[in-house]
PASEBA-1860 file (N, C-alpha, C; in nm, 3 decimals):
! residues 280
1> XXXXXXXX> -3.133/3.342/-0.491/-3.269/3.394/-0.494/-3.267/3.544/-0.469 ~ -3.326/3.621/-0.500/-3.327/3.763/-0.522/-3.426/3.799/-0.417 ~ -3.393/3.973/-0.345/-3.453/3.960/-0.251/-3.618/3.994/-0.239 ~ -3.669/3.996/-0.354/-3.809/3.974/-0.394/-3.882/3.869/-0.393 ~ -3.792/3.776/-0.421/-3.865/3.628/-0.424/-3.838/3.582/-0.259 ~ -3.746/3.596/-0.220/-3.745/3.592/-0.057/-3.880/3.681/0.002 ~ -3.864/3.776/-0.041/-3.991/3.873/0.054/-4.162/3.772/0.039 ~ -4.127/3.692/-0.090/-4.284/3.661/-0.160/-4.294/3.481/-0.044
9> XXXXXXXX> -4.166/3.409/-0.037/-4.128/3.320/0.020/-4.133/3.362/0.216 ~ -4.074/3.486/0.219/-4.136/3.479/0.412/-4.299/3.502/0.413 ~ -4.329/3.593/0.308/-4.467/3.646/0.327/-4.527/3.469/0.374 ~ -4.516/3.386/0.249/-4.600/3.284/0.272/-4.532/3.175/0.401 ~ -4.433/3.237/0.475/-4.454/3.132/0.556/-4.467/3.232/0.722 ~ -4.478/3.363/0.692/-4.535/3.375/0.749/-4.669/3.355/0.806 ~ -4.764/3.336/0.670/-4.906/3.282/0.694/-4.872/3.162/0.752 ~ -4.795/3.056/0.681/-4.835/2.954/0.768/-4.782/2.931/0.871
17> XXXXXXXX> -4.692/3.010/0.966/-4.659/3.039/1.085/-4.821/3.037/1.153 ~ -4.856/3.099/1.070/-4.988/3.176/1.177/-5.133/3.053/1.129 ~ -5.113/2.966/1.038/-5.221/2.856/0.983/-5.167/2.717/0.958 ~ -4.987/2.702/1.043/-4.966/2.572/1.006/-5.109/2.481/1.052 ~ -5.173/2.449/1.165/-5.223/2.388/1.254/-5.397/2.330/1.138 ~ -5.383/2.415/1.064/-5.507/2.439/0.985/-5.480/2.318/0.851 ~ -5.337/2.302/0.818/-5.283/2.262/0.693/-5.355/2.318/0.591 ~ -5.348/2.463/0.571/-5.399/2.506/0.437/-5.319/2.454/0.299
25> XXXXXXXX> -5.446/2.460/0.196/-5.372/2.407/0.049/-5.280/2.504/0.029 ~ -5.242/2.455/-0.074/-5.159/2.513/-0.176/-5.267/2.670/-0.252 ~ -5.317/2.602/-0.319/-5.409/2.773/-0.322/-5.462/2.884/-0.255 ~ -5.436/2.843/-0.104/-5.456/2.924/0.005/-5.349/2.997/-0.013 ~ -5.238/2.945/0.013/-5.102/2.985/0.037/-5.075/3.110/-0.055 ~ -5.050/3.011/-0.191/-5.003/3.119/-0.305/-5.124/3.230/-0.318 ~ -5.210/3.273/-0.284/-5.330/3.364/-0.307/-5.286/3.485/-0.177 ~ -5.193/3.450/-0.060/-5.157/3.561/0.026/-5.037/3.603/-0.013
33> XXXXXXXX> -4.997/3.547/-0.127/-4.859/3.610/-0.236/-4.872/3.649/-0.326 ~ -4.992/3.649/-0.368/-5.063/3.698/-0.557/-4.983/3.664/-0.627 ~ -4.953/3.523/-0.631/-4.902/3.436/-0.721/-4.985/3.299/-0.801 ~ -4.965/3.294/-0.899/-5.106/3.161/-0.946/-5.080/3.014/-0.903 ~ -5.076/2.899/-0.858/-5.040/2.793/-0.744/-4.907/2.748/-0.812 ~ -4.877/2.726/-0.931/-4.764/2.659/-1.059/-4.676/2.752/-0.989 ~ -4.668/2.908/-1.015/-4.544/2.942/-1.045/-4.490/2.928/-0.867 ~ -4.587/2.992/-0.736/-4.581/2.980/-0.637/-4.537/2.813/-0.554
41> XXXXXXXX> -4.568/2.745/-0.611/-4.494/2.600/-0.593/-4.348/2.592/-0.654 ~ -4.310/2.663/-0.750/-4.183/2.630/-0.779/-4.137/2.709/-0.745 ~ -4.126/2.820/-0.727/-4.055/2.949/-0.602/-4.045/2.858/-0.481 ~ -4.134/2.798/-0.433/-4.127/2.754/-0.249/-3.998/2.623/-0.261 ~ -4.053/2.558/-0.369/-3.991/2.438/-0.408/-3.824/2.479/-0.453 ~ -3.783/2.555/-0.512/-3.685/2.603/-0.555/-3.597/2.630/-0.448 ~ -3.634/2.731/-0.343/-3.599/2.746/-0.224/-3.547/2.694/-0.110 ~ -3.700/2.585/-0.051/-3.697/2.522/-0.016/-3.662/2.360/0.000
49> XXXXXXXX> -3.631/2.303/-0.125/-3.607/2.192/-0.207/-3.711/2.081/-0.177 ~ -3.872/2.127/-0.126/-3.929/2.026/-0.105/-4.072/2.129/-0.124 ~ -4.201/2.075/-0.148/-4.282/2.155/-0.185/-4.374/2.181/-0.054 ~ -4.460/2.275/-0.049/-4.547/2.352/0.044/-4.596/2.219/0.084 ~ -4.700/2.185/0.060/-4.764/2.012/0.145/-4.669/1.987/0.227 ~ -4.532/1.910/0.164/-4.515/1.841/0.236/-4.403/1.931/0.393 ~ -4.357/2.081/0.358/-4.308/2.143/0.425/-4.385/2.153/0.535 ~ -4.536/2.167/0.500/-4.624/2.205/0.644/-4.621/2.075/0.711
57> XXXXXXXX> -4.608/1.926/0.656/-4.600/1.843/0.731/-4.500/1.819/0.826 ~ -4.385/1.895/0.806/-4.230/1.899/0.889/-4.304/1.956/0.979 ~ -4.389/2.038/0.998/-4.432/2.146/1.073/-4.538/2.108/1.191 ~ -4.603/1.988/1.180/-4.705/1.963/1.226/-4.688/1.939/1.367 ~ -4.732/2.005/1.434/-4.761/1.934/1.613/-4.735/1.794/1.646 ~ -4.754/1.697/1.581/-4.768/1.556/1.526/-4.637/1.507/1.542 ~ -4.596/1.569/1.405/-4.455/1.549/1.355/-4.357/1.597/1.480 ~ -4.365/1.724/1.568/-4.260/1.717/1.604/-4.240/1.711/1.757
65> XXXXXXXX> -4.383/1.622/1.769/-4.396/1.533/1.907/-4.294/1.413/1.881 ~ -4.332/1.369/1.747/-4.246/1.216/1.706/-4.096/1.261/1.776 ~ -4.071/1.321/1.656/-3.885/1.417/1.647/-3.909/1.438/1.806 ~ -3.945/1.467/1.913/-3.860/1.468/2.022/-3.877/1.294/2.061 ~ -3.984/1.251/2.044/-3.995/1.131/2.114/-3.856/1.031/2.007 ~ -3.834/1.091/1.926/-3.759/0.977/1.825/-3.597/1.052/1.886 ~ -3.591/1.126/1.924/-3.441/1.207/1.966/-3.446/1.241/2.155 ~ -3.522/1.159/2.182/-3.486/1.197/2.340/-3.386/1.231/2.398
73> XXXXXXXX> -3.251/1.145/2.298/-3.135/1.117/2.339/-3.028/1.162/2.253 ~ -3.086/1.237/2.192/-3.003/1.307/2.078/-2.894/1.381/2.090 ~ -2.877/1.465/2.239/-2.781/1.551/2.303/-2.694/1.385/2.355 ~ -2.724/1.298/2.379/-2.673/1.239/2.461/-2.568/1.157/2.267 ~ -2.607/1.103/2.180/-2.604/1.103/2.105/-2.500/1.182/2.003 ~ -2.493/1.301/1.998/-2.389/1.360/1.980/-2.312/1.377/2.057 ~ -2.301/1.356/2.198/-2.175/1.387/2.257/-2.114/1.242/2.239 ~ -2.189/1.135/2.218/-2.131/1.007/2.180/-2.002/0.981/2.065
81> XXXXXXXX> -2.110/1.082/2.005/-2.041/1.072/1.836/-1.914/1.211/1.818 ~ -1.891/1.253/1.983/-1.691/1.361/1.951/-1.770/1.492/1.930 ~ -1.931/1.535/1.896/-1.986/1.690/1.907/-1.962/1.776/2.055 ~ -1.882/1.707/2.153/-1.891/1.836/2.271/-1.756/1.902/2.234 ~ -1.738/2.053/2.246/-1.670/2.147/2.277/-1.638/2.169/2.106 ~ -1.544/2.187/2.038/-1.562/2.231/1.904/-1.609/2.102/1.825 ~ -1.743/2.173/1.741/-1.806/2.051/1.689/-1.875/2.075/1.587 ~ -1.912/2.013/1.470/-1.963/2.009/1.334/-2.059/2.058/1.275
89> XXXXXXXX> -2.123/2.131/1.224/-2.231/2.205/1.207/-2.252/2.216/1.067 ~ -2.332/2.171/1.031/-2.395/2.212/0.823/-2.243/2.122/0.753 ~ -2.221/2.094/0.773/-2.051/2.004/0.697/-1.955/2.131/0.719 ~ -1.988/2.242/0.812/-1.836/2.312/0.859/-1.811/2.255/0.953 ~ -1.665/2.296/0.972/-1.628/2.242/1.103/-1.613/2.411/1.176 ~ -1.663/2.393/1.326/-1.653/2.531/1.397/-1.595/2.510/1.564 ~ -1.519/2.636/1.553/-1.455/2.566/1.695/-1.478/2.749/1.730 ~ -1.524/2.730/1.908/-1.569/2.850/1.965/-1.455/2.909/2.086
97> XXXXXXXX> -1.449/3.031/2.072/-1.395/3.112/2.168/-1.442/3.194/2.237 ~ -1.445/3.176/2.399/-1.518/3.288/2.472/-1.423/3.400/2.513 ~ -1.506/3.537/2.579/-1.374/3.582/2.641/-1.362/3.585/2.739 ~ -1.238/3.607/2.808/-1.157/3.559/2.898/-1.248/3.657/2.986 ~ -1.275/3.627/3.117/-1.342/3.682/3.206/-1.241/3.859/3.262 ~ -1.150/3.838/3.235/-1.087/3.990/3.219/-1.099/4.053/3.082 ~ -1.133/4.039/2.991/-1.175/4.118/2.886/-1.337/4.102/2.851 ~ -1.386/4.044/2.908/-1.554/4.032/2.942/-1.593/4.194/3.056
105> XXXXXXXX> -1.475/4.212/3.115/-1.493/4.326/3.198/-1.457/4.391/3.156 ~ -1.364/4.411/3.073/-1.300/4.521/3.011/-1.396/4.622/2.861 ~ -1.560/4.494/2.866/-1.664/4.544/2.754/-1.574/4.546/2.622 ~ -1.452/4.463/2.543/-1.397/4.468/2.454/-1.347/4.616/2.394 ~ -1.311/4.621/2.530/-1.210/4.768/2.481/-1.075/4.764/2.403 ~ -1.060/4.841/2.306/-0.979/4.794/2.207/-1.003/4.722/2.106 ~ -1.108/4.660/2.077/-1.133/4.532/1.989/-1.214/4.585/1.860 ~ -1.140/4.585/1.708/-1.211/4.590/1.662/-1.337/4.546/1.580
113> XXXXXXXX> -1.398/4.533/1.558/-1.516/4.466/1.505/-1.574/4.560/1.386 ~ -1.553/4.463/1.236/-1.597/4.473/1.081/-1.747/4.468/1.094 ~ -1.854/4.494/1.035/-1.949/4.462/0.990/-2.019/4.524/0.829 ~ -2.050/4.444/0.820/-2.228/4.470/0.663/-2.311/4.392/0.678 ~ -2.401/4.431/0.607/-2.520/4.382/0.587/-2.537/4.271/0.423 ~ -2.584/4.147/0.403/-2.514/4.047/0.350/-2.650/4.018/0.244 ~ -2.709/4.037/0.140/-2.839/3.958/0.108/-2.789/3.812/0.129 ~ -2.913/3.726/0.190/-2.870/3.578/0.173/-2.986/3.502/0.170
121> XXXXXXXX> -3.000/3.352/0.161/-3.127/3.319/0.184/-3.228/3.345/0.303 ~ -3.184/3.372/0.423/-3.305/3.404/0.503/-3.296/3.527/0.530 ~ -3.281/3.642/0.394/-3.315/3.747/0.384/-3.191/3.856/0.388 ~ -3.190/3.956/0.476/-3.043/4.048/0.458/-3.033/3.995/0.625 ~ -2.932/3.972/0.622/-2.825/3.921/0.709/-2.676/4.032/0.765 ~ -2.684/4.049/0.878/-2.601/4.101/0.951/-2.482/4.026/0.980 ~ -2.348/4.058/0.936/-2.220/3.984/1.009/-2.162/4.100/1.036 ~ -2.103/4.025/1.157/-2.000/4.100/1.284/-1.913/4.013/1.276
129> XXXXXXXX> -1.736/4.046/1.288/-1.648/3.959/1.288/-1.505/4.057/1.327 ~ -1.419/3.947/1.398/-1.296/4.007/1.452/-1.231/3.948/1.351 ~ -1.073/3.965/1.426/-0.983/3.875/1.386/-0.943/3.784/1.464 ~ -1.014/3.754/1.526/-1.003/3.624/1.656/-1.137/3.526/1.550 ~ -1.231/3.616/1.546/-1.360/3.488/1.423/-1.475/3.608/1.430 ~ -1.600/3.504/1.402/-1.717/3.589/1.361/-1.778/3.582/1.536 ~ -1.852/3.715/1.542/-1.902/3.765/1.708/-2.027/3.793/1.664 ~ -2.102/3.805/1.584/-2.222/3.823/1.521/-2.305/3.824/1.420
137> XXXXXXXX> -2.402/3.742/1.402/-2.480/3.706/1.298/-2.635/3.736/1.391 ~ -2.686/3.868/1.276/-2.847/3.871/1.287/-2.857/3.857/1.111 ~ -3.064/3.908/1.191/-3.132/3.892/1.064/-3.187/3.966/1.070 ~ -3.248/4.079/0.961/-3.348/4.205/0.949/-3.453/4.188/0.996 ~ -3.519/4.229/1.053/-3.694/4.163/1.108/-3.719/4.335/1.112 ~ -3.863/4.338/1.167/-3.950/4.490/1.152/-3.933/4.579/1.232 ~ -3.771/4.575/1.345/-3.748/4.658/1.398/-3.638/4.792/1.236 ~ -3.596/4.726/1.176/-3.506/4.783/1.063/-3.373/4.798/1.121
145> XXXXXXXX> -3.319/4.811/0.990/-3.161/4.755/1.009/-3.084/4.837/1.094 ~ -3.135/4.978/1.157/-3.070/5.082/1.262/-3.117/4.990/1.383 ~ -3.203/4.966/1.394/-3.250/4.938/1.553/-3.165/4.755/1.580 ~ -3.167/4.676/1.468/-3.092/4.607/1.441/-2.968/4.565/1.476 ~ -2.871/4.648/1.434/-2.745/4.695/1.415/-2.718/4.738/1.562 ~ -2.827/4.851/1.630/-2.835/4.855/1.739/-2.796/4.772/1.883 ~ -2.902/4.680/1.826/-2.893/4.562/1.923/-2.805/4.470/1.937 ~ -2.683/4.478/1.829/-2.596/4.394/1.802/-2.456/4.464/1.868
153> XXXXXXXX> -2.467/4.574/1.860/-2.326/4.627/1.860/-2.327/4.676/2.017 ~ -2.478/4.682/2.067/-2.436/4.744/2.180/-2.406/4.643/2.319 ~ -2.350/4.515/2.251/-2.293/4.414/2.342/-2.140/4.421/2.345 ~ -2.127/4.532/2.246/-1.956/4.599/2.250/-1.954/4.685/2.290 ~ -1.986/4.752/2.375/-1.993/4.907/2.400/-1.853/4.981/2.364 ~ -1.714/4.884/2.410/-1.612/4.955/2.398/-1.575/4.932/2.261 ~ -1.589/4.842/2.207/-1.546/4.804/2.087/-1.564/4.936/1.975 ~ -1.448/4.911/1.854/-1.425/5.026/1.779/-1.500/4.945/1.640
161> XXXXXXXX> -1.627/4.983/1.601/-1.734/4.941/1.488/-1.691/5.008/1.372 ~ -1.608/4.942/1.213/-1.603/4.954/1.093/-1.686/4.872/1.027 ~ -1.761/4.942/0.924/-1.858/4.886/0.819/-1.726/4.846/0.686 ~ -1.773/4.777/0.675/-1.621/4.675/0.541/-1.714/4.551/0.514 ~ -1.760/4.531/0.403/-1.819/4.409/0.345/-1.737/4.333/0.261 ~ -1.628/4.416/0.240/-1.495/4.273/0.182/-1.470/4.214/0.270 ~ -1.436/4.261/0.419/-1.439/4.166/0.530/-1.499/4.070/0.569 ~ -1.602/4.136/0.556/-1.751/4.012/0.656/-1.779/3.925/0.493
169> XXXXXXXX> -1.769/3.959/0.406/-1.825/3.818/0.278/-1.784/3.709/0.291 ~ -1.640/3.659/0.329/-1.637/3.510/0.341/-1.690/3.459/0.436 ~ -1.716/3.537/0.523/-1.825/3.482/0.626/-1.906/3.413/0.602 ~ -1.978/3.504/0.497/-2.115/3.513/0.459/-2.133/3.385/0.377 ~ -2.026/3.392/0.297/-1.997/3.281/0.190/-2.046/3.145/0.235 ~ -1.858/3.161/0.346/-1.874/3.032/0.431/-2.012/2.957/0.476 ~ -2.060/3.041/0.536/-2.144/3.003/0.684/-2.292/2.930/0.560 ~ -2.336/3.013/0.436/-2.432/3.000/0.345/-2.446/2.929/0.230
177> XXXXXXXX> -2.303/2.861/0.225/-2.313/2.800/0.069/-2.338/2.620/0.124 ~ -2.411/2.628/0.031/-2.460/2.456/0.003/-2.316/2.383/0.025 ~ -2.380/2.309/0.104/-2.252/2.176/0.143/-2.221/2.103/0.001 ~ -2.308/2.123/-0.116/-2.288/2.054/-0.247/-2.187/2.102/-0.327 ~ -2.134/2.224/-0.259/-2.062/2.339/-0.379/-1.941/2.333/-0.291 ~ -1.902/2.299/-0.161/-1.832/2.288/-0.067/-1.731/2.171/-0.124 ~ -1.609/2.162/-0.145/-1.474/2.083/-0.187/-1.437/2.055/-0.032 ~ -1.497/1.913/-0.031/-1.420/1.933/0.102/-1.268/1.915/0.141
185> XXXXXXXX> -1.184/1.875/0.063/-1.016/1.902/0.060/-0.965/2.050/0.083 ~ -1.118/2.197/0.066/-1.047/2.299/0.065/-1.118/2.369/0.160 ~ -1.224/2.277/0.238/-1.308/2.332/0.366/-1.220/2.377/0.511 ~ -1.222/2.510/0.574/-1.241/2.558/0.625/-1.259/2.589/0.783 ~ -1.184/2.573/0.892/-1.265/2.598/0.998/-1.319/2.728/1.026 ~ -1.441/2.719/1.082/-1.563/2.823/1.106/-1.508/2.885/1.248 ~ -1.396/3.006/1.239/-1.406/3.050/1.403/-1.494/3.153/1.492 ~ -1.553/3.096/1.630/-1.623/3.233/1.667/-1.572/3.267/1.784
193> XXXXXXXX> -1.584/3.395/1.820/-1.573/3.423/1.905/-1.690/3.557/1.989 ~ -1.716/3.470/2.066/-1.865/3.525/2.167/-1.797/3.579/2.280 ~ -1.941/3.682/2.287/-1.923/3.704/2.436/-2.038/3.714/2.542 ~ -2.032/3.656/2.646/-2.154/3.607/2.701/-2.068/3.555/2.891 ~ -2.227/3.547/2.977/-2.189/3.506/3.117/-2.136/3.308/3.054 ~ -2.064/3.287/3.121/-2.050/3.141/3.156/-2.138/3.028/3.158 ~ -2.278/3.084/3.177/-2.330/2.983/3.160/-2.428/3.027/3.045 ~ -2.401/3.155/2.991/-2.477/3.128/2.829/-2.394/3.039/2.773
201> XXXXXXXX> -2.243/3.054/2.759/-2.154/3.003/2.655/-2.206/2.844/2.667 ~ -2.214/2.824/2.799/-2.255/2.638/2.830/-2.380/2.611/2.710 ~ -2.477/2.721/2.742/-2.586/2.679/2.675/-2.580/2.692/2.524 ~ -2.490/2.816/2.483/-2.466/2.810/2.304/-2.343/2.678/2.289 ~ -2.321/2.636/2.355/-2.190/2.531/2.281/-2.317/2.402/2.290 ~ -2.376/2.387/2.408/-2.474/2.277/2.362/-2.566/2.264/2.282 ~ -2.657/2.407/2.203/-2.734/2.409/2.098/-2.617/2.378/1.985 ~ -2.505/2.392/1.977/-2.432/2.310/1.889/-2.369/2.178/1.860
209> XXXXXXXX> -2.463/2.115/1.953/-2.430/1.973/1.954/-2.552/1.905/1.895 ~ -2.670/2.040/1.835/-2.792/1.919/1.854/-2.755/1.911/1.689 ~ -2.746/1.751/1.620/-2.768/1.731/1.523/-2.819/1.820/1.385 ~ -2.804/1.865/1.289/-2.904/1.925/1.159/-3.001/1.883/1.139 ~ -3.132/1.876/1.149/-3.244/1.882/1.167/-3.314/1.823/1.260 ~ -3.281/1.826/1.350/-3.316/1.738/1.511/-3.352/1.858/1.598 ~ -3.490/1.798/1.654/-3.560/1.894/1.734/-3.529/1.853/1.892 ~ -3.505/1.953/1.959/-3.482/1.933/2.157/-3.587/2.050/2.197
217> XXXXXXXX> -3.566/1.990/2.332/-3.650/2.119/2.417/-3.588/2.210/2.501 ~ -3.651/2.287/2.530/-3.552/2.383/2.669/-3.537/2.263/2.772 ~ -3.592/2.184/2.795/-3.616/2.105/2.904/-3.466/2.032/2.867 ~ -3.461/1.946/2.767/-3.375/1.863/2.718/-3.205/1.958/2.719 ~ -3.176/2.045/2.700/-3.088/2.180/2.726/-3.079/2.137/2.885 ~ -3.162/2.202/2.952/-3.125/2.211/3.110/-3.043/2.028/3.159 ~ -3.180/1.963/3.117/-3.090/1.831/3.151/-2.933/1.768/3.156 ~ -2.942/1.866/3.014/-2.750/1.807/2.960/-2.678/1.890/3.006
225> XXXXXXXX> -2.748/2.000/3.074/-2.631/2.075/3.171/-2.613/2.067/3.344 ~ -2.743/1.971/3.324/-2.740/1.899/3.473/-2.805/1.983/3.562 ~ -2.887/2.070/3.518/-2.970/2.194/3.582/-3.067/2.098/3.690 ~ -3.096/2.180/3.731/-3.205/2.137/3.869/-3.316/2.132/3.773 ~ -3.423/2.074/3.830/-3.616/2.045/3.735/-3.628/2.219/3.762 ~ -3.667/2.230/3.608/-3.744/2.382/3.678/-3.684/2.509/3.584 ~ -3.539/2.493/3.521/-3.482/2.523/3.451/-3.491/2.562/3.366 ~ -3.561/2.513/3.328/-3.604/2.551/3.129/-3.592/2.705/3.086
233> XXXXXXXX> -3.656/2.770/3.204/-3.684/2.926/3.189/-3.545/2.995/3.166 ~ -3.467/2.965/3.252/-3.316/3.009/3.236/-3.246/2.962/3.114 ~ -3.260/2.869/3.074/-3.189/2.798/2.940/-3.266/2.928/2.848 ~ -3.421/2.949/2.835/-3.481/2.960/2.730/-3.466/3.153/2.713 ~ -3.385/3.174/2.818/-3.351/3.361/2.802/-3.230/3.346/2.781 ~ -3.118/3.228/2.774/-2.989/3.241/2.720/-2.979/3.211/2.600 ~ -3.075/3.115/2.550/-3.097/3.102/2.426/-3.132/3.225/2.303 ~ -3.194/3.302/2.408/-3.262/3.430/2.342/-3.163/3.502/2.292
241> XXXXXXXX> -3.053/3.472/2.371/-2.956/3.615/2.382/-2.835/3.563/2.303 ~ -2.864/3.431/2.204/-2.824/3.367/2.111/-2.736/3.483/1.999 ~ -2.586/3.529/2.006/-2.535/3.644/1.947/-2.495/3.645/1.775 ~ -2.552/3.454/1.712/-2.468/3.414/1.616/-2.556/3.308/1.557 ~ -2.699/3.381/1.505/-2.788/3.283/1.455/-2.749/3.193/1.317 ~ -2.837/3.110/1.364/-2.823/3.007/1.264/-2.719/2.925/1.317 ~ -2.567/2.965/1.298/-2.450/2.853/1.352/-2.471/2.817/1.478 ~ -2.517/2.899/1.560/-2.559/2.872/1.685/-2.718/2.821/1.677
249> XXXXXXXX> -2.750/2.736/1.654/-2.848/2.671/1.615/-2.996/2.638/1.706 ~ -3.032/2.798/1.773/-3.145/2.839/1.874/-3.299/2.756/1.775 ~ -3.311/2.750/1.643/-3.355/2.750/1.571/-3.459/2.555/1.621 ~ -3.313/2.499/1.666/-3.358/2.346/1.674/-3.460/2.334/1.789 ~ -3.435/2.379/1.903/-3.527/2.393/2.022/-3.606/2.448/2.012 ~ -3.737/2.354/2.056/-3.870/2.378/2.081/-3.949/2.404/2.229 ~ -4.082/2.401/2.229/-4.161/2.371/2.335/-4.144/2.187/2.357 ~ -4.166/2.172/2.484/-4.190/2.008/2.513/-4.323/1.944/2.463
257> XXXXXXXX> -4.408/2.088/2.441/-4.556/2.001/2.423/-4.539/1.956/2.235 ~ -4.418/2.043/2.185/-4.448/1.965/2.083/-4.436/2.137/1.946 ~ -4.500/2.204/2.047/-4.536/2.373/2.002/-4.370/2.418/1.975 ~ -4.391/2.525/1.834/-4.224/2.579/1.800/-4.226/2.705/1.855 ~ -4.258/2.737/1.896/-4.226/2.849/2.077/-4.186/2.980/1.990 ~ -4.124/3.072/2.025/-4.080/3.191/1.949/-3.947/3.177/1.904 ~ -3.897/3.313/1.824/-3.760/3.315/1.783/-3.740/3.431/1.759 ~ -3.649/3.446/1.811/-3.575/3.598/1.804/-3.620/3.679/1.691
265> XXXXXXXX> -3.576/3.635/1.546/-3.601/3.712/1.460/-3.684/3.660/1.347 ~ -3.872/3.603/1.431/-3.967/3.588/1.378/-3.957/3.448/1.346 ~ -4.125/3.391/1.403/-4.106/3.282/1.384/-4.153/3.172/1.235 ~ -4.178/3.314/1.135/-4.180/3.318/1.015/-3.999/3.228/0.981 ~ -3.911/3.304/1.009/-3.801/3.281/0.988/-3.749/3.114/1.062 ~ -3.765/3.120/1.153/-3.766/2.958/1.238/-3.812/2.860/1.173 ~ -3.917/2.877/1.092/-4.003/2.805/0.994/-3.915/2.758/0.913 ~ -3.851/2.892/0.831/-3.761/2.866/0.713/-3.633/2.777/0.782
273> XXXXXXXX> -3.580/2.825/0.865/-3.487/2.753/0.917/-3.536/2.606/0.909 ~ -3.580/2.575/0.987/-3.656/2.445/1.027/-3.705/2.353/0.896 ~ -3.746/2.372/0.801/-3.796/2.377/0.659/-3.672/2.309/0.575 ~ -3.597/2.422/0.568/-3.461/2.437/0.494/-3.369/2.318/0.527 ~ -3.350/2.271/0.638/-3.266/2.181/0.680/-3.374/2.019/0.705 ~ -3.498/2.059/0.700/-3.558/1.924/0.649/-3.509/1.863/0.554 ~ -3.519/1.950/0.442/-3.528/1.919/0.295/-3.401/1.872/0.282 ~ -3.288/1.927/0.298/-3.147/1.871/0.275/-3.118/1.779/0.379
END
């Protein structure tokens, strides 16, 4: 998809970010894209692989009261099914590396770190990557790609930053291509390597246990880490500080009441996330 038809595709879910609750038609929609409803249904549909109606229904307060009440046990569930510590994500397989609490102090001095900027489906996309694995994945939102870039790199302070997009593309490849186009005899492990306190890493290795399209709460997070009642708040600022969107899958966790709470980089984009992995 070209990054025009993406821009015409967040526009409209940005509206319904802001009118899921309303279930506007289809002619609502396509009319805040100046598109006529035909061609604007098969853009969303194309995209999305399921059409506007029934996308806002993934979306509904309703719906994703069910999805927690139908997955209470869903963390409990994948750790059943071999997902704790390196574990399965989109049909990659990904296994994580933290750093060692002496080079966590050392601010990755010495270390170098590749990056570009990637067009992809949820827009232009930021990868960061060593040779240990990938250390960062953003997404463009309305701060722009300096302030961006910013925010990404300055969790390396020591680190030595080269721009190289022959580098970071199989990343990009990897992490984005349809599981349909994926051979799996010639698939891949996904390596990352983060850097974060001890008990973020707890909390990003467990947003990677929650199932592909399965909704949890901050609440449901604290539980499986055995947190005291009360928790949520702490889970829900490590989550924030989520360094490797999408694979790290901040995207699945919600509010408990049912509400899809914020997201780092717009909750226009959370939508799509959320949307995207309905449909498939």
């Amino acid at each position: 998809m070209t990054q025009n038809s993406y821009d015409k595709v967040a526009q409209a879910l940005e509206f319904i970010a802001d009118h899921w609750d309303e279930q506007p038609e289809l002619l609502e929609i396509a009319k805040q894209v100046r598109m006529n409803e035909f061609n604007f249904q098969k853009l969303f549909s194309e995209w999305v692989g399921i059409s506007p109606k029934k996308f806002i229904s993934v979306l509904t307060l309703e719906h994703a009261k069910r999805s927690l009440a139908d997955n209470e046990s869903v963390l409990g569930a994948a750790l059943d099914s071999g997902l704790s510590g390196p574990s399965r994500l989109h049909d990659l397989f990904v296994s994580v590396e933290a750093m060692t609490p002496g080079e966590y102090k050392q601010q990755a001095k010495g270390l170098k770190i590749r990056y570009a900027w990637h067009q992809g489906v949820f827009g232009e996309t930021l990868i960061l990557a060593t040779d240990r694995g990938l250390c960062g994945l953003a997404f463009l939102d309305d701060r722009g790609k300096q302030e961006c870039f910013a925010d990404m790199s300055r969790r390396w302070p020591m680190a030595q930053l080269i721009e190289d997009f022959d580098y970071t593309y199989p990343y990009m490849k990897q992490i984005f291509q349809h599981p349909d186009q994926v051979d799996p005899s010639k698939r891949t492990k996904l390596k990352l390597f983060i850097k974060g306190s001890e008990f973020q890493v707890k909390v990003w290795q467990a947003l990677m246990e929650i199932p592909k399209g399965q909704l949890v709460t901050y609440g449901d997070i604290a539980k499986k880490l055995e947190m005291k009642t009360g928790a949520a708040r702490a889970v829900g600022t490590a989550i924030g500080s989520n360094p490797v969107g999408w694979v790290i899958p901040c995207h699945r966790v919600i509010r408990n009441t049912g509400y899809l709470g914020g997201y780092r980089w717009g909750l226009p984009r959370k939508l799509a996330m959320m949307g995207y992995e309905a449909a498939s």
